[in-house]
N, C-alpha and C positions, 0 to 999 in steps of 0.2 A: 504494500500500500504506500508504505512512505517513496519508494523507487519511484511508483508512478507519480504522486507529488511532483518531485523532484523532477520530473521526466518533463511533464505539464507546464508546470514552471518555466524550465528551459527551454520547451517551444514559444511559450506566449512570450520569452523575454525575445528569441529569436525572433519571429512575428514583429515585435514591436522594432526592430533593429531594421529590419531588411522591407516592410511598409514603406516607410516613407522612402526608401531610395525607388521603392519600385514604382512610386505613385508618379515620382520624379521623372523618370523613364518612360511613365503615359502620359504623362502631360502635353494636352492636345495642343499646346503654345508652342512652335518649332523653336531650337537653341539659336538658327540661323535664319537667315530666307530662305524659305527654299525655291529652287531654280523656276520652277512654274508656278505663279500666284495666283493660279486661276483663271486667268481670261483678264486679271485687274492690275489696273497701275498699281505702283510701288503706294502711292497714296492713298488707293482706293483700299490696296489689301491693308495697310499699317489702320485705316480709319476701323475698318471690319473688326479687326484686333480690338482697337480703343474700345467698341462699343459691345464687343462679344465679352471681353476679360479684364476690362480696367473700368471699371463703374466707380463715379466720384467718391463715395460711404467705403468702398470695398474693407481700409483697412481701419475706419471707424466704426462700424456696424457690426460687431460680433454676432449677434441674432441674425440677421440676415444674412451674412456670408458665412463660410466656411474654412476650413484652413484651408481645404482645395482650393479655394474660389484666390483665396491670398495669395497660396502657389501660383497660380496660374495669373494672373495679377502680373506677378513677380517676372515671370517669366513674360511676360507682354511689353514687359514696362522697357526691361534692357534690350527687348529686338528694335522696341519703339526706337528707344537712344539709339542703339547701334547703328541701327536701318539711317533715320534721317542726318545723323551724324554723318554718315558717311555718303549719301545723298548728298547735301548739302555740300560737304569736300569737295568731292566729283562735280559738281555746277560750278565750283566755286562762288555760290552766291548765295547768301540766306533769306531764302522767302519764307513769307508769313506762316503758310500753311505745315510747313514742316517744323520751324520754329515753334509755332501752337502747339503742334503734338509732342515736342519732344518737352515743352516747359511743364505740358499735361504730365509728362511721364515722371519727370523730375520734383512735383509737384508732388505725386503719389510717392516717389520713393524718398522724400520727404516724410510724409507721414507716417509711412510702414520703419521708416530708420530713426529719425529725429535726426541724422544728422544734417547738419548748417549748409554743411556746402552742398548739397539738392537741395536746401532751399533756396538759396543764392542763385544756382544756376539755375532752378527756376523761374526764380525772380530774373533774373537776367534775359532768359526767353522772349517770358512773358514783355519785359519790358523793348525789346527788338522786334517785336510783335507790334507793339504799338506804333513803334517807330517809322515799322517799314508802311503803315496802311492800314495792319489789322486791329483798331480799334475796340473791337471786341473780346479782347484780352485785357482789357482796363481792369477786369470786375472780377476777373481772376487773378490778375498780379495783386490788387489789391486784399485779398481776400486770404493768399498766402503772405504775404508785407504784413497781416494783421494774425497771425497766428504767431506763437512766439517758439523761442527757442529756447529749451530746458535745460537752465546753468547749472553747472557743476554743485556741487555745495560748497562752501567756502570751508577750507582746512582752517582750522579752527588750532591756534598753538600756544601752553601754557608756557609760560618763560618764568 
């Protein structure tokens, strides 16, 4: 009896070890582009993305998403960056629309990380966004510009 315990045990610790990479490994968010995007511009497919697996709540809304759904997020967010990042290289020019998506992305991994620099370089987007045209990014730059950023706690030293 105790053998079987012991047995049980060490699958469901097993189980719990080897889930999450395999969940990683299905995650319907490709690591890269892939070569055929379906029939759709580079913008059309990354837009598909945004709205299939980056929903604005994603990593504020525990009840409503899932850790999948934050996986997958996750994995949207950095093809997003990568994709238009290197879109944008390749033109050498930064237009609105890719600029939008990648400050969306960096906006989001902002939230999901806290850290400063995605929000900066969201903020930073967001605000080349406005710059170049797209005006409709006012209410998003400002929206991350008012969210704050979580200091350290101050070391505290007895002398």
């Amino acid at each position: 009896m105790k053998r079987n315990l012991g047995l049980s045990m060490a699958l469901v610790l097993l189980l719990a070890l080897i889930l999450p990479v395999v969940s990683l490994a299905l995650s319907p968010v490709p690591e890269t582009l892939p070569q055929d995007l379906g029939g759709k511009t580079l913008y059309g497919y990354l837009m598909d993305l945004k709205k299939e697996y980056m929903p604005a709540k994603v990593f504020q809304d525990a009840v409503k998403y899932t850790d999948e759904d934050r996986e997958n997020a996750r994995h949207a967010i950095n093809l997003v960056i990568l994709a238009t990042t290197e879109k944008m290289a390749s033109t050498g020019t930064e237009d609105q629309y890719n600029l939008y998506l990648r400050a969306l992305a960096y906006d989001l991994l902002f939230q999901d990380t806290k850290d400063p620099a995605c929000r900066q370089s969201g903020l930073g987007d967001y605000k080349k966004t406005v710059d170049v045209g797209g005006t409709y990014a006012q209410a998003d730059h400002d929206r991350l510009a008012a969210m704050e950023v979580k200091a350290a706690p101050l070391l505290w030293k007895m002398v």
